[in-house]
C-alpha positions in Angstrom: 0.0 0.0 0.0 2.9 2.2 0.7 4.5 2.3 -2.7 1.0 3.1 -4.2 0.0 5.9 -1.4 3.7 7.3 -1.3 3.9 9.2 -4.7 2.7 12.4 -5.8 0.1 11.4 -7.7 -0.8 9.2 -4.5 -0.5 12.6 -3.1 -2.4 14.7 -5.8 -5.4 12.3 -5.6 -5.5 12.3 -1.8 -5.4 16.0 -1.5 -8.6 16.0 -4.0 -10.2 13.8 -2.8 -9.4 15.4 1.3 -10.8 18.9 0.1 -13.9 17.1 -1.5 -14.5 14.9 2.3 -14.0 18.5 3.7 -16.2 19.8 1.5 -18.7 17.0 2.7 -18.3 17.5 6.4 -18.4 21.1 6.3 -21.8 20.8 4.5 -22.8 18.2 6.5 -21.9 20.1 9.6 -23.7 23.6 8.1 -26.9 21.5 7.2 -27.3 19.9 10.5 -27.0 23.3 12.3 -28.9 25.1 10.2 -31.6 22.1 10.1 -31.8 21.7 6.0 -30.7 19.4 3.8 -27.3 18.6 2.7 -28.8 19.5 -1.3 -30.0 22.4 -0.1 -26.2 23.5 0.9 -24.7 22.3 -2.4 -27.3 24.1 -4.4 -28.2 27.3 -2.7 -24.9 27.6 -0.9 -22.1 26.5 -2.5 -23.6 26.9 -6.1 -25.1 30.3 -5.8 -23.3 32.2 -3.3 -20.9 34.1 -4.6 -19.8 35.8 -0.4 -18.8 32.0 1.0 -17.6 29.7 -2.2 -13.8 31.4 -0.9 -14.6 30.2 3.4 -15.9 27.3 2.0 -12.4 26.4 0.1 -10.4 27.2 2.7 -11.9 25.3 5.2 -12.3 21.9 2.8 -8.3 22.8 1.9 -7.7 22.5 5.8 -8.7 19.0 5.8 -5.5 18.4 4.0 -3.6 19.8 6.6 -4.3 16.9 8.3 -3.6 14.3 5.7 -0.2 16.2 5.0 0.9 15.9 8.9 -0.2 12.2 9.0 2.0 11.5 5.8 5.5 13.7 7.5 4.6 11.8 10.3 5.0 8.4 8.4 8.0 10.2 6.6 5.8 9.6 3.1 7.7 12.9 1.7 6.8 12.1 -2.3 2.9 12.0 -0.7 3.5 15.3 1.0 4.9 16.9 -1.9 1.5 15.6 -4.2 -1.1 17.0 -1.0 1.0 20.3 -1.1 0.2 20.4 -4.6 -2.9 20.3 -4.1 -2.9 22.9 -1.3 -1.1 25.3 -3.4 -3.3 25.0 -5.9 -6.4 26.4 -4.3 -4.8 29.2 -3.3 -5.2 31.1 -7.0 -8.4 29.2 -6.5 -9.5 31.3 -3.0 -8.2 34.3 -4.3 -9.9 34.5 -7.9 -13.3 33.9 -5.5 -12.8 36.7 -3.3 -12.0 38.6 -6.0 -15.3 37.2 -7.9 -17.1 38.2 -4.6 -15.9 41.6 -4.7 -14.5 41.4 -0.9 -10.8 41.4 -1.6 
């Protein structure tokens, strides 16, 4: 499993797929507090909103924080350099949606 987790496209698919399962819990977390549905979140929210598509990046691009630390931590460095990737990537990603929101 190592050899197949342990390179950066192990890493590049990881880090997707860890911003996507942020993604997930944070709507899953928003839904329940708000008491709607999880579609309701990915259409109205997510979709539509323009003011929280940047929050909502950042925090799914967190969860990879995580993922990164558990890779140094198993000395995966090939993984870590795929997830940091990935992190780097939605920073122009962040930015262009603050900018698209008219709060930067």
């Amino acid at each position: 499993m190592k050899q197949y987790l342990n390179t950066i496209v192990g890493g590049v698919l990881s880090g997707v797929l860890g911003t996507f399962f942020g993604f997930l819990i944070l709507g899953a977390y928003w839904s329940y507090s708000n008491a709607v549905d999880l579609n309701y979140f990915i259409e109205n929210i997510a979709t539509k909103s323009l003011l929280y598509r940047d929050s909502m990046l950042t925090l799914s691009t967190l969860f990879n924080v995580a993922v990164f630390y558990i890779g140094i931590k198993a000395e995966w460095w090939m993984f870590c350099r795929g997830i940091l990737m990935v992190i780097m990537a939605c920073v122009p990603l962040i930015i262009w949606f603050q900018m698209q929101a008219g709060i930067s």
